[in-house]
C-alpha positions in Angstrom: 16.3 -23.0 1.3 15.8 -25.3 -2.1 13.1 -22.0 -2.8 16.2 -19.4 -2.3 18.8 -22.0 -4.5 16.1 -22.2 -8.0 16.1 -18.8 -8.0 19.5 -18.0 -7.7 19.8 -21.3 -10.2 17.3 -18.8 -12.7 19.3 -15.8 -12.1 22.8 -17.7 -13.0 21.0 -19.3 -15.7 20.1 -16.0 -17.1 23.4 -14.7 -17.0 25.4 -17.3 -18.4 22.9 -17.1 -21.4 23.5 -13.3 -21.9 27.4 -13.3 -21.6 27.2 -16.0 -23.8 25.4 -14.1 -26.6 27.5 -11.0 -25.9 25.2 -8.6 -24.1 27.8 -7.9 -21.1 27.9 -4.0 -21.1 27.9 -2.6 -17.6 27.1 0.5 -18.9 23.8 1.1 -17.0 24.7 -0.4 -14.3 24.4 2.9 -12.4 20.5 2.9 -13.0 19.7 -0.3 -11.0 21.6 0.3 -7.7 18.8 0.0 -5.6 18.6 -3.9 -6.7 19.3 -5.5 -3.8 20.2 -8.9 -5.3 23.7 -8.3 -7.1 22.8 -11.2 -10.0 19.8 -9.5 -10.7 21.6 -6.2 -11.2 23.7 -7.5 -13.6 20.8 -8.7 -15.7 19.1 -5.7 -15.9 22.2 -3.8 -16.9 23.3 -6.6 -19.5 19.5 -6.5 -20.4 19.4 -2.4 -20.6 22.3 -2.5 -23.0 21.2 -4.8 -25.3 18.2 -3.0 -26.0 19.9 0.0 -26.2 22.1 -1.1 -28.7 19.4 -3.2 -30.9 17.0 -0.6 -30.6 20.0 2.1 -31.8 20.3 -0.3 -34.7 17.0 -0.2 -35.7 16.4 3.2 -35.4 18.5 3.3 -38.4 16.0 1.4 -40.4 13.4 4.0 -39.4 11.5 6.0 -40.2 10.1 2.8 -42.4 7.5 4.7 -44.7 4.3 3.7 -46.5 6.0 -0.5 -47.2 7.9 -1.2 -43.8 11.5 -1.6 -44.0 14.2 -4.3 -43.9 15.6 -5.0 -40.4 18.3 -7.1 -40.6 18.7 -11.2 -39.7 21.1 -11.1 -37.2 20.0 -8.5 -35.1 16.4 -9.5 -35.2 17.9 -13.1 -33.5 19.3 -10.9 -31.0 16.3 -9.1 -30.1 14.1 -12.1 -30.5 17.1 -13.7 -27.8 16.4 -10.4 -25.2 12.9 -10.6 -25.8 11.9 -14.0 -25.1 15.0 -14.2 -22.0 13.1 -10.9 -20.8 9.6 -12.6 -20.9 10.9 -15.8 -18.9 12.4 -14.0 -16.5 9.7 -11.9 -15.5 7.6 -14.9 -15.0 10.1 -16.7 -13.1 10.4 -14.2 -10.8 6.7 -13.1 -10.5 5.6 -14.1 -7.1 8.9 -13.6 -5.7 10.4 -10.9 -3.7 12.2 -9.8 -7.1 9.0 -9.4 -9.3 9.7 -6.7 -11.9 8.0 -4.4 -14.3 8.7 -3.1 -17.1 9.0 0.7 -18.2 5.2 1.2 -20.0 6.9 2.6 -23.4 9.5 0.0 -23.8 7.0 -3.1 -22.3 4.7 -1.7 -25.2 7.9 -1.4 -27.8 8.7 -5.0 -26.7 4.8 -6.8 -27.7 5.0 -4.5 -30.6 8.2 -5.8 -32.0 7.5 -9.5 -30.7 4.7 -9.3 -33.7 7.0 -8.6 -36.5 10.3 -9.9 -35.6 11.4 -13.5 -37.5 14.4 -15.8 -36.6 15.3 -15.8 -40.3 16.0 -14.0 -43.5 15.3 -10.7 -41.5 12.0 -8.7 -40.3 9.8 -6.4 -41.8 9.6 -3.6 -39.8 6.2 -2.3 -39.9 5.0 0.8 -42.3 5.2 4.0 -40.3 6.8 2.9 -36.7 8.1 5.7 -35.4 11.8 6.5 -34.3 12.2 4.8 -30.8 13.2 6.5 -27.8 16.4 5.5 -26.4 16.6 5.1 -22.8 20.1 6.7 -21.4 19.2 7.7 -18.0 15.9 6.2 -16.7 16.0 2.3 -15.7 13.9 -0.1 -17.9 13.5 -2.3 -15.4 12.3 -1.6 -11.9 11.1 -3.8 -9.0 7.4 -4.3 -8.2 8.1 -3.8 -4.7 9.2 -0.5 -5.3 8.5 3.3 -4.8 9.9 5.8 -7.5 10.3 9.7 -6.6 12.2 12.6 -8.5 14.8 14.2 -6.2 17.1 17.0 -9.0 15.1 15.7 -12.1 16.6 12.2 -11.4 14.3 9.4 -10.6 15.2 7.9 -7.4 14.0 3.9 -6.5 13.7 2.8 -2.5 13.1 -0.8 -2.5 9.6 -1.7 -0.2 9.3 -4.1 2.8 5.7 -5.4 3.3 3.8 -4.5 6.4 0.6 -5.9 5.7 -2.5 -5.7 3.7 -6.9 -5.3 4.4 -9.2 -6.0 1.9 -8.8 -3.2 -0.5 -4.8 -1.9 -0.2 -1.5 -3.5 0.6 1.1 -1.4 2.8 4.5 -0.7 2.3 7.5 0.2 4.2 10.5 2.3 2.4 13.6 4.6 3.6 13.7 8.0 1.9 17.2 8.2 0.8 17.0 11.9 1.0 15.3 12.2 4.6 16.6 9.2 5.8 13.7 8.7 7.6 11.2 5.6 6.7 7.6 6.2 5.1 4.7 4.2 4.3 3.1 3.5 0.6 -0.9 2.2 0.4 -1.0 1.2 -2.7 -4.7 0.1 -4.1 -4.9 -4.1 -4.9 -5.0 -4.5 -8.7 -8.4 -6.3 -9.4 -10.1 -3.1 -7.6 -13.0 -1.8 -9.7 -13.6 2.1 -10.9 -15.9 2.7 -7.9 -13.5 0.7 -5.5 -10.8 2.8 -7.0 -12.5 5.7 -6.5 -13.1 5.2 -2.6 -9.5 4.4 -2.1 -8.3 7.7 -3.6 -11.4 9.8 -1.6 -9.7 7.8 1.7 -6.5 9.9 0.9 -8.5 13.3 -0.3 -10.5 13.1 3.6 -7.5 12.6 5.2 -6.0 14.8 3.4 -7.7 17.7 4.3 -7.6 16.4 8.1 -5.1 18.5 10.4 -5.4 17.2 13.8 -2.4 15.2 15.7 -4.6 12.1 16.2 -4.9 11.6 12.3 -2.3 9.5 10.7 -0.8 12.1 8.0 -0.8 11.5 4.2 1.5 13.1 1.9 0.9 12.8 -2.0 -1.3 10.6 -4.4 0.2 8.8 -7.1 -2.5 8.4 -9.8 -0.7 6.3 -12.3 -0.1 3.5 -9.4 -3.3 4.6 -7.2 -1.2 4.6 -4.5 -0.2 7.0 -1.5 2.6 8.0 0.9 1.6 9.0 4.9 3.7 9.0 7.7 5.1 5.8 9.5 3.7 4.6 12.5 5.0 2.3 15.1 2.6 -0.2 16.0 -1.3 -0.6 15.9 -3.2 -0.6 19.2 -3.5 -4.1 18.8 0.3 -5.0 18.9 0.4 -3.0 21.5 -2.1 -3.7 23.9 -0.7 -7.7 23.5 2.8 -6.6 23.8 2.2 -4.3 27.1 -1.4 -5.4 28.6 0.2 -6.9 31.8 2.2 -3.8 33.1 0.2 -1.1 31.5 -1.6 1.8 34.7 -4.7 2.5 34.4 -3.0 6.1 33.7 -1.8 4.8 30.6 -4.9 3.3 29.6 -7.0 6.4 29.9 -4.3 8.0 28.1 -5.1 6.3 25.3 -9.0 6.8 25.1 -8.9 10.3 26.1 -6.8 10.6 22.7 -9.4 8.6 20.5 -12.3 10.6 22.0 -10.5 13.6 20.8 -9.3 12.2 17.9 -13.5 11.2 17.1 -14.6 14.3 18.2 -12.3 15.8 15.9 -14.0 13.8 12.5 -17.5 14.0 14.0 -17.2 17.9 14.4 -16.4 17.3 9.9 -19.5 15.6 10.0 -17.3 12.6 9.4 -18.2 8.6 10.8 -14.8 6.5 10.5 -17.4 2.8 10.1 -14.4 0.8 9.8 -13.3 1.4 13.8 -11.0 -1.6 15.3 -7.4 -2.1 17.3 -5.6 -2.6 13.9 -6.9 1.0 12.5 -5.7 2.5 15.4 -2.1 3.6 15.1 0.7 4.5 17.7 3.7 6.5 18.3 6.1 6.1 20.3 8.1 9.0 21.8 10.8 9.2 24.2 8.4 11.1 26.6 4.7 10.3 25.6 2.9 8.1 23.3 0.3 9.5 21.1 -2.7 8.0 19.4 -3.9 8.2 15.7 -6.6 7.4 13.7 -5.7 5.7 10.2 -7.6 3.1 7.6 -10.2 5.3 6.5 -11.4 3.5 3.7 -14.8 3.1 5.0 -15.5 6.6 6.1 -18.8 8.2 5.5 -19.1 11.5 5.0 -22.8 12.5 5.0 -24.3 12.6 1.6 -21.3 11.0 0.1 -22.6 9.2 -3.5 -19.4 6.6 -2.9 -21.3 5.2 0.0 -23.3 2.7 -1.4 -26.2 0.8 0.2 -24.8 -2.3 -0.5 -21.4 -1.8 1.0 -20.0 -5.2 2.6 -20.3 -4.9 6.4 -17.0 -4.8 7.4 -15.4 -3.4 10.9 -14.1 -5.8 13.1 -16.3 -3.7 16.3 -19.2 -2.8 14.1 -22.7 -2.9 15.4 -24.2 -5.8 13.8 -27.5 -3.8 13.5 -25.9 -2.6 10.7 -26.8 -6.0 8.9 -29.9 -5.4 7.9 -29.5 -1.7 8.4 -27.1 -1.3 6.0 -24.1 0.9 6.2 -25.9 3.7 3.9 -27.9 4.4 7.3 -24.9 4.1 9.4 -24.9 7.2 11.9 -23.3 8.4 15.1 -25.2 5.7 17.5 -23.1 2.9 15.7 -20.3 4.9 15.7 -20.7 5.1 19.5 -21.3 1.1 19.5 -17.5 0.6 17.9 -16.1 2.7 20.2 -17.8 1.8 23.6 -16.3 -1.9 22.3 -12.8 -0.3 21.6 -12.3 1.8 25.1 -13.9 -1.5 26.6 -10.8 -3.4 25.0 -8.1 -0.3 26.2 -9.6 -1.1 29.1 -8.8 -4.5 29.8 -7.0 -6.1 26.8 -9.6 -8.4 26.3 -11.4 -8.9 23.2 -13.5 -11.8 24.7 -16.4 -9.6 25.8 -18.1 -12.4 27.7 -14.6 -12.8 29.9 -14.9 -9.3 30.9 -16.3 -9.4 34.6 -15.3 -5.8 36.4 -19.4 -4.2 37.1 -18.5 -1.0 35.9 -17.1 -1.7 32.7 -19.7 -4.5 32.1 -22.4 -1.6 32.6 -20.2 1.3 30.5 -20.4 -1.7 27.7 -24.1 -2.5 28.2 -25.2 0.9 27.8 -23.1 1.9 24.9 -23.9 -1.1 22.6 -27.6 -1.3 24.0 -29.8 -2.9 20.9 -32.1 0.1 21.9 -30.1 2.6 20.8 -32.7 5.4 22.5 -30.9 3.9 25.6 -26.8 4.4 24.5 -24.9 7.4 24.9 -26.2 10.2 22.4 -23.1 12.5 22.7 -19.6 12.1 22.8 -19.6 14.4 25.7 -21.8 11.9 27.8 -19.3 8.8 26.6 -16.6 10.8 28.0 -18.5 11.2 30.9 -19.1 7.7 31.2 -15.3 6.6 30.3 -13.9 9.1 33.3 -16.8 7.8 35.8 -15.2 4.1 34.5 -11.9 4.8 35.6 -12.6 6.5 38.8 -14.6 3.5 39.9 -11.6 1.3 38.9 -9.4 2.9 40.7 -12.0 3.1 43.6 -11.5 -0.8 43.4 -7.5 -0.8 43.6 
């Protein structure tokens, strides 16, 4: 609560300073109504204007020539006033839920001008800065938990609710205003290198060009924010499972598999290997009638011969064959894909992710062939794992 109070304390703060100074035009107002905090809507209009209206001023200084030009004493002040309210502000609220950008020209316009600007006697403008753009109709500020999209040439902003994050994205949650219907944005994690980078966009290009129902659907790539929109999901697998594992058939649970082996067959018949296979990267939907099964998180997918799968890729994959250790994931291949899912069914299966608490014969002996260390001796198709998975669930219902 005393977290929630300083930064409404900041936000008052910050207003009282601005009406003080005289920057109180609502004028923009319109552009930040997506701001759910109604103090921090104000600012940015109050802020908007004021920059507007300084930067209106000095465009009349401009264009400043081969010596600079004068730019006058008091509204230098002013600007100085915005600039350095601006700057505090956006730190304040950094690791908040109201973190906030700036738009790129006008953040660059801002350093720029913080160079030259002087709190007396006036500025000298610099020699040839050119005319500035005025901003009538696109916000300056927007929210870092926030999605932009165009809908009739005007930029629309849906504010985002976190849903989680893995080692190289963070997910959001957001409500198309247009649809009305809620989406999800993966957007990359800032420190990511080039080759990182890279990899996240090529897990959007592969799924992509994937058209199968058991395939979490992706929409469009946003290169400026390396970030992309796919379809919204109810649950993981995981969630589920521990929500449902006490009253789920044996129906249901076969249900399930049977979707992921056609959902595997699906990537293996692209000569496609998912590597990062796990409860959490398995994705449900729920329907009034059925519940259907997808396959998401593919930022570890190898596609044979890929250059972005490097030999010194971190082992990662919560099931993954631990072979793969001294292996290395540039040799990882169908047998270790049939490791990660002999350990997955195993888990529809029971709900248990304690393998040594998992007692029933014949899924003890479905596990011990598919994750055999001899991997002559695990299933070598996916038709003989099927095989194995239906022969499993006859034999448990044998033991009802």
């Amino acid at each position: 609560m005393s977290f929630r109070l300083n930064i409404d304390n900041v936000l008052e703060t910050v207003i009282r300073e601005l009406n003080n100074n005289g920057f109180t035009s609502f004028e923009y107002e319109d552009l930040y109504g997506n701001i759910g905090n109604e103090k921090l809507k104000t600012i940015f209009s109050w802020l908007h204007g004021g920059y507007i209206q300084l930067f209106r001023t000095m465009n009349e200084r401009l264009p400043s020539g081969e010596h600079g030009a004068h730019f006058w004493a008091e509204p230098s002040r002013s600007l100085i006033f915005l600039i350095e309210l601006t700057i505090t502000l956006q730190g304040n609220l950094k690791k908040t839920e109201w973190a906030f950008s700036i738009d790129e020209y006008y953040d660059s316009l801002i350093k720029q001008c913080r160079d030259f600007l002087s709190n007396s006697g006036g500025s000298t403008i610099p020699p040839h800065m050119e005319r500035i753009v005025l901003c009538y109709v696109e916000p300056i500020f927007q929210l870092t938990e926030s999605i932009a999209f165009s809908r009739e040439s005007q930029p629309v902003f849906a504010n985002l609710k976190g849903l989680g994050e893995g080692s190289y994205a963070r997910a959001f949650r957001y409500t198309d205003p247009f649809y009305q219907k809620d989406f999800v944005v993966k957007r990359a994690k800032p420190d990511l290198n080039e080759k990182e980078l890279q990899r996240f966009k090529r897990e959007f290009e592969e799924m992509k060009a994937l058209h199968s129902p058991y395939i979490v659907e992706v929409y469009s790539y946003n290169e400026e924010k390396h970030e992309y929109t796919m379809e919204l999901m109810d649950l993981s697998l995981e969630k589920y499972i521990s929500m449902n594992n006490q009253s789920m058939t044996l129906q249901e649970r076969k249900n399930i598999i049977m979707q992921l082996l056609r959902a595997f067959g699906y990537l293996h018949s692209k000569c496609i290997y998912h590597r990062d296979i796990s409860p959490k990267n398995v994705l449900l939907k729920q329907y009034d009638d059925t519940l259907v099964v997808k396959l998401s998180d593919f930022g570890l997918v190898k596609i044979v011969e890929s250059d972005l799968t490097s030999e010194n890729t971190e082992f990662k994959g919560s099931l993954n064959d631990p072979a793969l250790k001294t292996e290395g994931f540039a040799n990882y291949g169908f047998l270790h894909e049939v490791y990660a899912m002999t350990l997955l069914f195993a888990y529809v299966m029971t709900g248990k992710s304690n393998w040594a608490k998992i007692d029933n014969p014949a899924i003890k002996a479905f596990m011990n062939k598919g994750t055999n260390p001899d991997k002559t001796k695990r299933f070598q198709t996916l038709d003989e794992l099927a095989n194995a998975v239906k022969a499993c669930f006859a034999e448990l219902e044998h033991q009802k």
